[in-house]
TORMIBA-772258 format. One line per field, with one value per residue (C-alpha): residue number from 1; x, y, z; chain. Coordinates in Angstrom, 3 decimals. Each point is the difference from the previous one (the first is absolute). Layout:
REM residues N
seq [NUM  ...] .
xx [X  ...] .
yy [Y  ...] .
zz [Z  ...] .
mol [A  ...] .
REM end
This chain:
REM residues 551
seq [1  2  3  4  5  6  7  8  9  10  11  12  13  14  15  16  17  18  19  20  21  22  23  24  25  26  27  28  29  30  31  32  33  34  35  36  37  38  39  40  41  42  43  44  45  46  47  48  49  50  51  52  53  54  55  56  57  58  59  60  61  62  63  64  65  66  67  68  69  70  71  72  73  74  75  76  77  78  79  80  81  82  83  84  85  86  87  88  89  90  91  92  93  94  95  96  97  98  99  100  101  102  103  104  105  106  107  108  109  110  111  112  113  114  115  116  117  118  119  120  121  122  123  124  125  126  127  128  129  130  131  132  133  134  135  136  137  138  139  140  141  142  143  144  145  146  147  148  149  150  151  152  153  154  155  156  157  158  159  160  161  162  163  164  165  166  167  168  169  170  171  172  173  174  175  176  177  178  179  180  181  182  183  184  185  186  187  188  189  190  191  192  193  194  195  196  197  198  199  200  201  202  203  204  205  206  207  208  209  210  211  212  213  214  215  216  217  218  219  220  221  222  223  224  225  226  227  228  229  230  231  232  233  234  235  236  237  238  239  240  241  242  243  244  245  246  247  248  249  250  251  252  253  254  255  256  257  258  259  260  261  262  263  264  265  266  267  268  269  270  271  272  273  274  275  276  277  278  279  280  281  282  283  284  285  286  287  288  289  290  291  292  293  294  295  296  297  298  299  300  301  302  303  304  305  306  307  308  309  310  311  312  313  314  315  316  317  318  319  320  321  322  323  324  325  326  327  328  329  330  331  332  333  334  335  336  337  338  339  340  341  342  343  344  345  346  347  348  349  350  351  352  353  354  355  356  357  358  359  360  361  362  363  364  365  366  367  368  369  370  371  372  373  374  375  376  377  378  379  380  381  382  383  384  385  386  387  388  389  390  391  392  393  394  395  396  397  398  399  400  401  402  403  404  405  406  407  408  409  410  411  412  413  414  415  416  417  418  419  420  421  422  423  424  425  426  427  428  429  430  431  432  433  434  435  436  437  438  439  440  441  442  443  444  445  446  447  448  449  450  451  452  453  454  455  456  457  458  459  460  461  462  463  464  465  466  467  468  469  470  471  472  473  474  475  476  477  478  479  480  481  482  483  484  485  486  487  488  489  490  491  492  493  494  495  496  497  498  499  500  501  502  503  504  505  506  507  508  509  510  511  512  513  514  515  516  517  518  519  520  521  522  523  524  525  526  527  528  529  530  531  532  533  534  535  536  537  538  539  540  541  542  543  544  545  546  547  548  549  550  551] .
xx [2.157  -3.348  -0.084  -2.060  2.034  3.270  -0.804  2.306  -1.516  1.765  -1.346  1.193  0.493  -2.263  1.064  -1.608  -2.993  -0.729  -1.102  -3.645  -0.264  -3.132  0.195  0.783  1.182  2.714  0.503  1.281  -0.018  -2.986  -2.410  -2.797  -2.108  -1.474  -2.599  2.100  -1.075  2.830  1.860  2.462  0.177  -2.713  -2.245  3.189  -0.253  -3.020  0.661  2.425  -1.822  -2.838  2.712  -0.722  1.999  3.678  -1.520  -2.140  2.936  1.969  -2.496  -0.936  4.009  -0.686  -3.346  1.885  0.582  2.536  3.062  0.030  1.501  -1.832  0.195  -3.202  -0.990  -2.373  -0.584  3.049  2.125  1.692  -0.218  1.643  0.327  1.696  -1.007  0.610  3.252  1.075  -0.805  -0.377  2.912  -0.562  2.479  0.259  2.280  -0.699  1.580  -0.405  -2.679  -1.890  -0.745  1.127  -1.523  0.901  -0.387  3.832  3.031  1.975  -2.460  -0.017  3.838  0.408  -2.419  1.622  3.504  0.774  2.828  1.962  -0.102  -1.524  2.722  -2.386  -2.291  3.429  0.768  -2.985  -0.218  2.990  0.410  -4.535  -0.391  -2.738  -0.561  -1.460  -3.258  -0.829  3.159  1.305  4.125  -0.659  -0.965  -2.362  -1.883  -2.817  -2.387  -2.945  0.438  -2.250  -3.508  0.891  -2.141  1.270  -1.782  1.179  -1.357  -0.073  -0.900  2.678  2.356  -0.337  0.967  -0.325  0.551  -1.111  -1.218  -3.600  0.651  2.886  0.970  -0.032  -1.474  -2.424  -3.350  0.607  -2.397  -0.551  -1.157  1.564  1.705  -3.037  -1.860  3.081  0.464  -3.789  -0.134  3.122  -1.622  -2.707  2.943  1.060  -3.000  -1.211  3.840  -0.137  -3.967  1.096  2.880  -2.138  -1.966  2.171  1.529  -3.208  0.748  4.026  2.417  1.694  4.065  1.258  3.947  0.096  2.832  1.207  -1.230  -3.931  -1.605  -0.379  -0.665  -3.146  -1.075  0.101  -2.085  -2.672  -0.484  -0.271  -2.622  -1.985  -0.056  2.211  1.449  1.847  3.221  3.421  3.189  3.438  3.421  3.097  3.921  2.186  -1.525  -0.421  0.176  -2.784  -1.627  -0.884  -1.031  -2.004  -1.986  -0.207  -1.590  -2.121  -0.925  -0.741  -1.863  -2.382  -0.414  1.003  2.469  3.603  3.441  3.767  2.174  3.502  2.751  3.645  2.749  -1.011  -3.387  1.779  2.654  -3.188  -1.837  2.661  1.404  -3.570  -0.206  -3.214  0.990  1.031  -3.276  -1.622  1.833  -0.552  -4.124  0.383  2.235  -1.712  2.855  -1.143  1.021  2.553  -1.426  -1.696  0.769  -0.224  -3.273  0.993  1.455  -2.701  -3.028  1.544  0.472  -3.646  -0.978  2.173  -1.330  -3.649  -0.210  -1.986  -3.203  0.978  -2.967  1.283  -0.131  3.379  -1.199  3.204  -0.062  1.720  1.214  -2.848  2.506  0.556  -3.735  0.238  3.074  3.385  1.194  -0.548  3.305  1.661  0.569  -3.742  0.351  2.453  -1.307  2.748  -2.303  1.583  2.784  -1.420  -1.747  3.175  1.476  -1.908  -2.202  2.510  2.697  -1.813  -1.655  3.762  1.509  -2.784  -0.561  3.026  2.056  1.024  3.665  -0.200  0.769  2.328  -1.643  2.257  -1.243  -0.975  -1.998  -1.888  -0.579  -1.406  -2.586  -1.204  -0.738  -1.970  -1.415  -0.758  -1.786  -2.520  -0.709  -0.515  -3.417  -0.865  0.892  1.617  -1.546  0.589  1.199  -2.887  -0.049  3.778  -0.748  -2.921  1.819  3.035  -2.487  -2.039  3.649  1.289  -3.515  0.027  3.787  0.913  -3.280  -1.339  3.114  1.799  -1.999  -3.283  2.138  0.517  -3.415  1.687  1.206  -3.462  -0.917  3.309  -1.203  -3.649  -1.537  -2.308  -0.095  -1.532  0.891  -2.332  2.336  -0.227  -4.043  -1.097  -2.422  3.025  2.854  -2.437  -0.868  3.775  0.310  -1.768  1.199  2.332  3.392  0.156  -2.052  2.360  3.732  1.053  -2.804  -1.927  -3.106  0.532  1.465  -2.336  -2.582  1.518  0.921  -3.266  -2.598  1.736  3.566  -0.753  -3.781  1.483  2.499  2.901  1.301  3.585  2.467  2.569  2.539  3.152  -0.598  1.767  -2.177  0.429  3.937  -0.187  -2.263  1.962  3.181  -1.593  -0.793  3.861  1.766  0.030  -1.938  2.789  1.943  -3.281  -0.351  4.029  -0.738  -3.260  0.953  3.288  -2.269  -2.432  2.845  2.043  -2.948  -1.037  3.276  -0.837  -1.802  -3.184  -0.925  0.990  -3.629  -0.552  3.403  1.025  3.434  0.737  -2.043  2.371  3.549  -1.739  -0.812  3.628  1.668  -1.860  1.201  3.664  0.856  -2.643  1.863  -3.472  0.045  0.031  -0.259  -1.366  -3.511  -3.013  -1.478  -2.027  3.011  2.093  -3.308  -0.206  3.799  -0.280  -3.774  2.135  2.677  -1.953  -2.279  3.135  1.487  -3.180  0.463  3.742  -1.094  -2.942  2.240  2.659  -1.878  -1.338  3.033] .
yy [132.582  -0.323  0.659  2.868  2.069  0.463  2.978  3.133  3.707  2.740  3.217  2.887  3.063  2.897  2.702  2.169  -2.816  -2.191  -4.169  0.135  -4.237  -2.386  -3.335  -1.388  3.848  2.440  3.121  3.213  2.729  1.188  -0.286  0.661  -2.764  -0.045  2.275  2.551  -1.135  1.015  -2.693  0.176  -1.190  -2.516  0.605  -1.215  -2.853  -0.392  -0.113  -2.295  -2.205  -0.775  -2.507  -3.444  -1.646  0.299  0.335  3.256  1.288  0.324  1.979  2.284  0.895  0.625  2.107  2.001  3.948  0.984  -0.861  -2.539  -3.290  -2.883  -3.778  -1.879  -3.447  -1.774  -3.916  -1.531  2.500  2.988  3.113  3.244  2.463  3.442  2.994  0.257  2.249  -1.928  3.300  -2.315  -3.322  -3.116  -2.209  -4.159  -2.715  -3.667  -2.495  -3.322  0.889  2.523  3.332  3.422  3.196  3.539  3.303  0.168  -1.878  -0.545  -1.433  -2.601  -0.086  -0.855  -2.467  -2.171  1.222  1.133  2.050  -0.076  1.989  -1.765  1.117  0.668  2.424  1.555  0.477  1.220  2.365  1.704  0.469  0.837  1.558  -3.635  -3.254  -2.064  -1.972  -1.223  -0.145  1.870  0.378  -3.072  -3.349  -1.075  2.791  1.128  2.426  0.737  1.964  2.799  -1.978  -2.899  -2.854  -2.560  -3.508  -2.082  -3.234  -1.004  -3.311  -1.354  2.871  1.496  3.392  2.453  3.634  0.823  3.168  0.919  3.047  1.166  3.214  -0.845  2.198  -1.832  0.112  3.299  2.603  2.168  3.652  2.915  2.511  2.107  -2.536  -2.043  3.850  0.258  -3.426  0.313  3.332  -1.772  -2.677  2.890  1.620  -3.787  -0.313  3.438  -0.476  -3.280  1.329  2.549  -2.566  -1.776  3.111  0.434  3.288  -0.217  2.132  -1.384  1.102  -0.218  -0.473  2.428  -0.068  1.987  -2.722  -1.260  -2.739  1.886  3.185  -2.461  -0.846  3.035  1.855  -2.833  0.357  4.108  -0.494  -2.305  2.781  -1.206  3.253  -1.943  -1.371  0.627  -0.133  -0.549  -0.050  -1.069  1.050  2.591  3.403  1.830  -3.451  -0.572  -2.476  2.271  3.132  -1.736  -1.893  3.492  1.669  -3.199  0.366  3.772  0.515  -2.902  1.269  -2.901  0.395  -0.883  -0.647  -0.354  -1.649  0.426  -2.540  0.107  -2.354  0.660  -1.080  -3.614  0.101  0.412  -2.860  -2.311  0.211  0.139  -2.939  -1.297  0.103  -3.681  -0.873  2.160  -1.945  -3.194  1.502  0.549  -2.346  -3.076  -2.214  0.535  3.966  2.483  2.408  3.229  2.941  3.124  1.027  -0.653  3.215  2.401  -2.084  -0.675  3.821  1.054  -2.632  1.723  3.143  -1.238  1.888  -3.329  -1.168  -3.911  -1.199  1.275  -2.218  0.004  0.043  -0.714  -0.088  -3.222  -1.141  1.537  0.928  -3.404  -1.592  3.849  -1.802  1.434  -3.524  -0.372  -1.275  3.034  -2.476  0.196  3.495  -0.196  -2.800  -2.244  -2.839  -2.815  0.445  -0.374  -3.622  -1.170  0.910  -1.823  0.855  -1.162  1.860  3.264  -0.524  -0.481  3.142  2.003  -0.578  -1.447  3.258  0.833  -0.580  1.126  -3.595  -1.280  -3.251  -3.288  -1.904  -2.922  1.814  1.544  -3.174  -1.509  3.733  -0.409  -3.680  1.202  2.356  -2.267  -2.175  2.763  0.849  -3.145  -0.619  3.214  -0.582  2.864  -0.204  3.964  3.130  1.150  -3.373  0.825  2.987  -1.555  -2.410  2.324  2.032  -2.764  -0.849  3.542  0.996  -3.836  0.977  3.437  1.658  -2.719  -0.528  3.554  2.557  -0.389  -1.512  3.698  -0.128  -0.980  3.126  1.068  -2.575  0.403  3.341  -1.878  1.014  -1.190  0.590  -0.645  -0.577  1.336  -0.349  -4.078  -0.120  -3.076  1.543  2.430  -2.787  -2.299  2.729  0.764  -3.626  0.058  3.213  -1.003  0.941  2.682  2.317  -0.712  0.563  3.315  0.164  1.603  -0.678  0.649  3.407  1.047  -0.601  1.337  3.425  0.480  -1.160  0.491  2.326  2.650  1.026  -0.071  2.189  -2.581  -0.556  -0.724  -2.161  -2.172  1.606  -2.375  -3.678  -3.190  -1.389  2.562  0.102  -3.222  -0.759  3.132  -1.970  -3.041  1.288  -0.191  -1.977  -4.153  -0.941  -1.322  3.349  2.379  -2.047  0.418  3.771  0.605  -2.070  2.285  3.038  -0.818  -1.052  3.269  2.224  0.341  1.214  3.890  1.598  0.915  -4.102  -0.913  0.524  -1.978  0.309  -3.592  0.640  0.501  -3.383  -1.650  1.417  -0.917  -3.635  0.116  0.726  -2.767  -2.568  1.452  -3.783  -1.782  -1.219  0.244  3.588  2.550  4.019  -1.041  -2.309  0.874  1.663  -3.409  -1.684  1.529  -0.327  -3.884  -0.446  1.649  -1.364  -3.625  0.505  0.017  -3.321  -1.470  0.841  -1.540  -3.269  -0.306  0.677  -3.022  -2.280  0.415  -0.352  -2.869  -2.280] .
zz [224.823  -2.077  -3.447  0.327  2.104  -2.126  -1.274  2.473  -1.457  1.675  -0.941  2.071  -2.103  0.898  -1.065  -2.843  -0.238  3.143  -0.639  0.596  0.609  0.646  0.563  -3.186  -2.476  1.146  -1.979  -0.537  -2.532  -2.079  -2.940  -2.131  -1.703  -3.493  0.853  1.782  3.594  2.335  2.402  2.480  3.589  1.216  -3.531  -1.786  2.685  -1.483  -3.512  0.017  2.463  -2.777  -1.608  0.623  -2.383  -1.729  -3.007  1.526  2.086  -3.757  -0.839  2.473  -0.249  -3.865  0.712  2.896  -0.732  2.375  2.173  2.358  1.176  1.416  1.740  0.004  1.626  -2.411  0.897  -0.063  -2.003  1.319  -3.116  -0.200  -2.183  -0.742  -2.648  -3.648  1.249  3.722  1.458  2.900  0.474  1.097  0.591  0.455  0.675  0.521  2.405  1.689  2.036  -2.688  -1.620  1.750  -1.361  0.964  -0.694  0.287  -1.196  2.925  1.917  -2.482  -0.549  4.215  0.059  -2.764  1.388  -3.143  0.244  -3.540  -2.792  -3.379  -2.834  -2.298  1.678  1.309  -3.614  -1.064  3.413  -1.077  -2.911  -0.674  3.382  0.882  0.004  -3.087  -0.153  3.343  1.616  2.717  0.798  2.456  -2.195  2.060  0.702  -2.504  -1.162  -2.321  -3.007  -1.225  -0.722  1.127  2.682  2.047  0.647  3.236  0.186  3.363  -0.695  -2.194  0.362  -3.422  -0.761  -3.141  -0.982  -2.951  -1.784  0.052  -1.760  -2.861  -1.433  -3.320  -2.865  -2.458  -1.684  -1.101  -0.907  -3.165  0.616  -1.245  2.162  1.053  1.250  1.799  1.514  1.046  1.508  2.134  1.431  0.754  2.071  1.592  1.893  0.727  2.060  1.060  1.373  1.886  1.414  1.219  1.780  1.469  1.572  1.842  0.515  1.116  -1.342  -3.124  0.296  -3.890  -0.160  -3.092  -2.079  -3.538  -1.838  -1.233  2.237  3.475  -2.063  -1.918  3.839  0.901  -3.258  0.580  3.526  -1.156  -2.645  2.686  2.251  2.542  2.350  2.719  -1.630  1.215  -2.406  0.988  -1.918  1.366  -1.657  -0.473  0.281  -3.084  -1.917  -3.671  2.280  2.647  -2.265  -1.919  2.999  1.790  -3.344  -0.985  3.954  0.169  -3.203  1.017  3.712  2.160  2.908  -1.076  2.233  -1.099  2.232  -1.036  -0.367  0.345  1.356  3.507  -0.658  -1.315  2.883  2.887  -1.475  -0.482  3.794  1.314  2.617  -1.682  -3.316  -0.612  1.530  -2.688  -2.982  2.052  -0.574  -3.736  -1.205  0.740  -1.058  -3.975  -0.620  0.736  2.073  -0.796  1.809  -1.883  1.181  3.585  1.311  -1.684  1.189  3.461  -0.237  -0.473  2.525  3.018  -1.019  0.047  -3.910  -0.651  1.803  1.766  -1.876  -3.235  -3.238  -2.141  -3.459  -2.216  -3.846  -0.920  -2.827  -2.381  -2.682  -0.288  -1.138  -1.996  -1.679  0.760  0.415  -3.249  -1.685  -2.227  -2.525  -0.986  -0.218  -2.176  -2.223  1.039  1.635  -1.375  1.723  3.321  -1.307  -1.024  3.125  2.043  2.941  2.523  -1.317  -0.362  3.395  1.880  -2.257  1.121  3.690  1.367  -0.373  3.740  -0.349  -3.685  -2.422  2.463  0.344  0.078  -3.059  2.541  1.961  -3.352  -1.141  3.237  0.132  -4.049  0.664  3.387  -2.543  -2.833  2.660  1.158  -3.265  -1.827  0.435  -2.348  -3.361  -2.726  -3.601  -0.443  1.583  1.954  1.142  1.090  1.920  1.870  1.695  0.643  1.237  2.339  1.272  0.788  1.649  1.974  1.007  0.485  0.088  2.618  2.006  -0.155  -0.989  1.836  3.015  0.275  1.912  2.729  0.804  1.170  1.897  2.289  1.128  -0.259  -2.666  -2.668  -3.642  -3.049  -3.652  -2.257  -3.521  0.789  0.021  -1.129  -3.268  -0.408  -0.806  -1.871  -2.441  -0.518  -0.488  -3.205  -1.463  -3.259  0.774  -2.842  2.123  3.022  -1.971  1.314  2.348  -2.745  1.290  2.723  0.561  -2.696  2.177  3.452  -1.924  -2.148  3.006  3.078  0.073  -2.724  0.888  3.908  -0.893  1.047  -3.475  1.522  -2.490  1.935  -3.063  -0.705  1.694  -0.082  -2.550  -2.421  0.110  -0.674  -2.523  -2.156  0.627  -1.266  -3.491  -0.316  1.905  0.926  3.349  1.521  -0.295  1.184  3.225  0.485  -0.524  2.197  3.270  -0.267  -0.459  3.077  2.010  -0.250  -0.535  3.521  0.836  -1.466  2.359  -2.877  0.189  3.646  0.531  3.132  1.189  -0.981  -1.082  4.007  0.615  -2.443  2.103  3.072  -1.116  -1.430  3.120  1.528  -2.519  -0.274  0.387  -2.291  -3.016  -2.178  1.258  -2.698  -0.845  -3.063  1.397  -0.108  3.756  0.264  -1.048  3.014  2.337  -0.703  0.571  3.584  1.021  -1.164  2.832  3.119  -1.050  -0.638  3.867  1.168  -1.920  0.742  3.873  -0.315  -2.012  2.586  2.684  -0.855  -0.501] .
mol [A  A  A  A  A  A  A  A  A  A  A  A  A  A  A  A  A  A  A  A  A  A  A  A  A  A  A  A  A  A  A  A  A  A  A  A  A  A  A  A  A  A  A  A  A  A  A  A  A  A  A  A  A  A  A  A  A  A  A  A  A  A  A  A  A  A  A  A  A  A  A  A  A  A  A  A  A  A  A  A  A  A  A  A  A  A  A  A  A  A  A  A  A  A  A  A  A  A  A  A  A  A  A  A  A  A  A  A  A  A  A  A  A  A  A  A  A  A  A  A  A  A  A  A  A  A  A  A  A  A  A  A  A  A  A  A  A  A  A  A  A  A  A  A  A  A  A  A  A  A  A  A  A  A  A  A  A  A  A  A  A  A  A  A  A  A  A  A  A  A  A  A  A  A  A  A  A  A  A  A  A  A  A  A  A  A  A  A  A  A  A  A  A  A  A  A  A  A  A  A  A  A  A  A  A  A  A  A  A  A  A  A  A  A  A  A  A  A  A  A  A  A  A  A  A  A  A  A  A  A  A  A  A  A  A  A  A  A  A  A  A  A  A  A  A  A  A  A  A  A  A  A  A  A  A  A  A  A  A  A  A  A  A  A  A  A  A  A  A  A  A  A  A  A  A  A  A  A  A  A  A  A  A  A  A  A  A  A  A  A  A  A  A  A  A  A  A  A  A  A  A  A  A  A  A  A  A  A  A  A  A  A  A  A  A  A  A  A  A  A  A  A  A  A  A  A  A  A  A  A  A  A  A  A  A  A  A  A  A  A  A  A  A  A  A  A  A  A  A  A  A  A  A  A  A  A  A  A  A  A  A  A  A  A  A  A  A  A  A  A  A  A  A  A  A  A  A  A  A  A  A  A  A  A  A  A  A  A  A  A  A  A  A  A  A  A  A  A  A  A  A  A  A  A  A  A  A  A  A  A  A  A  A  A  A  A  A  A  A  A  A  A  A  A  A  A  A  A  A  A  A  A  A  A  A  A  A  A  A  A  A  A  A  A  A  A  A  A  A  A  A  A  A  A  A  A  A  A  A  A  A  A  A  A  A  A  A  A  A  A  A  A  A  A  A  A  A  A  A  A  A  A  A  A  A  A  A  A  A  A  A  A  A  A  A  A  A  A  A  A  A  A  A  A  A  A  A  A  A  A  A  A  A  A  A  A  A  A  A  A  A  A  A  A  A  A  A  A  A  A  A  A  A  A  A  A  A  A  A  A  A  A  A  A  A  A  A  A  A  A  A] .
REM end
């Protein structure tokens, strides 16, 4: 075999975005460059095709406005890249005879016939709802992270995957209030604008919920003059969630549809005969797999309510660059605590909750040293330095591999989307916004009410939340004690019919009743707790199957 040709690139996913390839770039996804020039398709061929060196590859990733993943031939390296947010995975494994790159895991996992599960990742699956890092739940197998490159040397056989790109918050700026509110208006009709663009005139479908970030899509897309929006809202009828999106909907005069959940909404999907092959789609081998949108969507698509050329316009994860992950403690003026804590342990008491503390102490030390490790190239000297890098971890983990995996969804029923709350000039201007202005979200809901909500007339508060209850607790009672109290709280809460909002107390007996036998099956787990346990139990049929077949 020449050296040249070691290099196996399977790219096969089409739906949502299609690979537009050349001889040397294949893409997919979209962009806008510095000067608000629009890509996608062969231009974003194009644009990435100008690259003729590693060096200019890194940073036409770091100058790219958009979502997008892409593999490019330059000399004798193979590149590839993926977003600031992996709205787009890649995934790579080496062997004998090379490098194999995919848009999907198991295509990787076959070809290196790796059929075990890595403990770690298996820890880290269930008990976080993904995988940490670059791993995958097969050891061989892996993937990029959130702003990260890849660099195959087909000549010696050198690979790395590094970041090109972190979410870290530094070289912070100094403005009073006013003007922090009057530049991030400015943000906001400069995302709303381009996602107007890039819709080139589709219709934009907004997932609208109770809370604020599809209800800021939504008011900017309003005040740009945009008519042709449609709104849906999926739950129990009756439920704050949908009243809220069907008054936030009505008073601004866009098109809005509730589809309603109960337990035989969960008992259809989870006996439909393509249903594994959806989780199969989303999961990837790196996530448990999201669902909830599912029925609605798949709803509205039978019906034809939506137009098949119809962007999905989601509002991810603003609140968090707003600053509700913003540690209470700070609130509270208790920020030494967290420091002497520890990163790692904060990190592991936070997000690896899914079967509420019951983690062996053997497999918590193994995930805070995996922890430690991904986090020790960032240094702590104070506490906004703390709640950067929890920050670049939780947006590099769950955001990344979870939350905007939820985009798969769409492109199942083959759609595309956009995510206007992760534009580029957006997230590097909360970047460098001092993290006084982001404790409570001050800033920000100051400016969504005062600018956007109140003069629109869709001045809706989200009343009692999670955050709240337990920030009030805090003022009185040890840490240890308030996480005790609210994981009981959310775990028992969506029993009563008022906060079984999308029906997941029935998702939770269903899931139950199909892991009557699972001794890590409990009442008391989170939903993706109980949704990891059972998406566990058919990988592991197939491996016992190959492994026995193979002796």
């Amino acid at each position: 075999m020449s050296l040249l040709a070691v290099t196996d690139v399977r790219l096969s996913r089409d739906k949502g975005f299609s690979w537009s390839k050349s001889r040397n770039v294949s893409v997919k996804g979209y962009l806008f460059d510095a000067h608000d020039v629009y890509y996608e398709e062969d231009a974003l061929l194009n644009f990435f095709d100008r690259a003729d060196s590693v060096a200019e590859f890194r940073a036409t990733l770091l100058k790219a406005n958009g979502c997008f993943a892409v593999v490019k031939k330059i000399g004798d390296h193979v590149c590839a890249g993926v977003d600031r947010v992996r709205s787009i995975p890649l995934f790579f494994g080496t062997s004998a005879d090379g490098l194999l790159l995919s848009d999907e895991a198991r295509p990787v996992r076959d070809a290196l016939s790796d059929n075990t599960l890595d403990p770690v990742s298996e820890q880290a699956f269930l008990h976080s709802g993904y995988t940490l890092e670059q791993d995958t739940l097969h050891p061989r197998v892996k993937q990029l992270g959130a702003g990260e490159i890849l660099i195959w040397n087909q000549v010696d056989r050198s690979l790395t995957a590094t970041p090109y790109f972190r979410h870290l918050h530094q070289d912070f700026v100094e403005r009073s209030a006013d003007d922090l509110e009057e530049e991030l208006d400015e943000l906001t009709k400069g995302f709303a604008r381009r996602l107007l663009a890039s819709a080139r005139g589709k219709t934009i479908v907004i997932p609208l919920s109770g809370g604020y970030d599809s209800r800021l899509i939504l008011c900017a897309l309003k005040r740009e003059g945009y008519q042709d929006a449609i709104c849906y809202t999926y739950g129990r009828e009756g439920s704050f969630e949908a009243r809220v999106a069907n008054a936030v909907a009505r008073q601004l005069g866009y098109r809005h549809y509730q589809v309603c959940y109960d337990r035989t909404t969960w008992q259809t999907l989870l006996d439909s005969h393509r249903f594994v092959e959806y989780c199969q789609f989303v999961a990837n081998e790196c996530a448990v797999p999201h669902f909830q949108d599912l029925p609605a969507l798949q709803e509205l698509n039978e019906k034809r309510l939506i137009p098949h050329d119809a962007l999905v316009v989601p509002g991810f994860c603003g609140d968090l660059l707003g600053g509700s992950y913003v540690p209470i403690e700070l609130s509270l003026g208790k920020g030494d605590l967290l420091l002497a804590e520890g990163i790692d342990e904060y990190l592991l008491r936070q997000h690896f909750y899914l079967h509420g503390n019951r983690i062996e102490p053997r497999h918590a030390d193994v995930l805070k040293a995996k922890i430690r490790a991904g986090t020790a190239a960032s240094s702590i000297e104070n506490i906004s330095d703390f709640v950067s890098l929890s920050e670049d971890w939780f947006t590099r983990h769950k955001v990344a591999k979870f939350v905007v995996n939820a985009l798969r969804v769409y492109e199942w029923l083959g759609y595309a989307w956009r995510m206007p709350l992760w534009d580029s000039r957006l997230i590097e201007w909360w970047y460098r916004i001092p993290v006084h202005h982001r404790t409570e979200s001050t800033l920000y809901h100051r400016y969504l009410f005062k600018r956007l909500f109140l003069p629109m007339r869709v001045g809706f508060t989200k009343g009692v939340t999670k955050r709240k209850f337990e920030t009030v607790l805090c003022r009185y009672l040890p840490r240890s004690l308030v996480n005790a109290i609210v994981r009981a709280f959310l775990t028992y809460r969506p029993l009563t019919a008022k906060a079984n909002v999308n029906a997941f107390s029935d998702l939770k007996e269903l899931l139950l009743e199909r892991l009557l036998d699972h001794p890590n099956s409990r009442k008391d787990a989170h939903l993706n707790g109980l949704i990891a346990l059972w998406w566990l139990l058919p990988q592991n049929q197939l491996r016992t199957s190959v492994e026995r077949d193979g002796t």
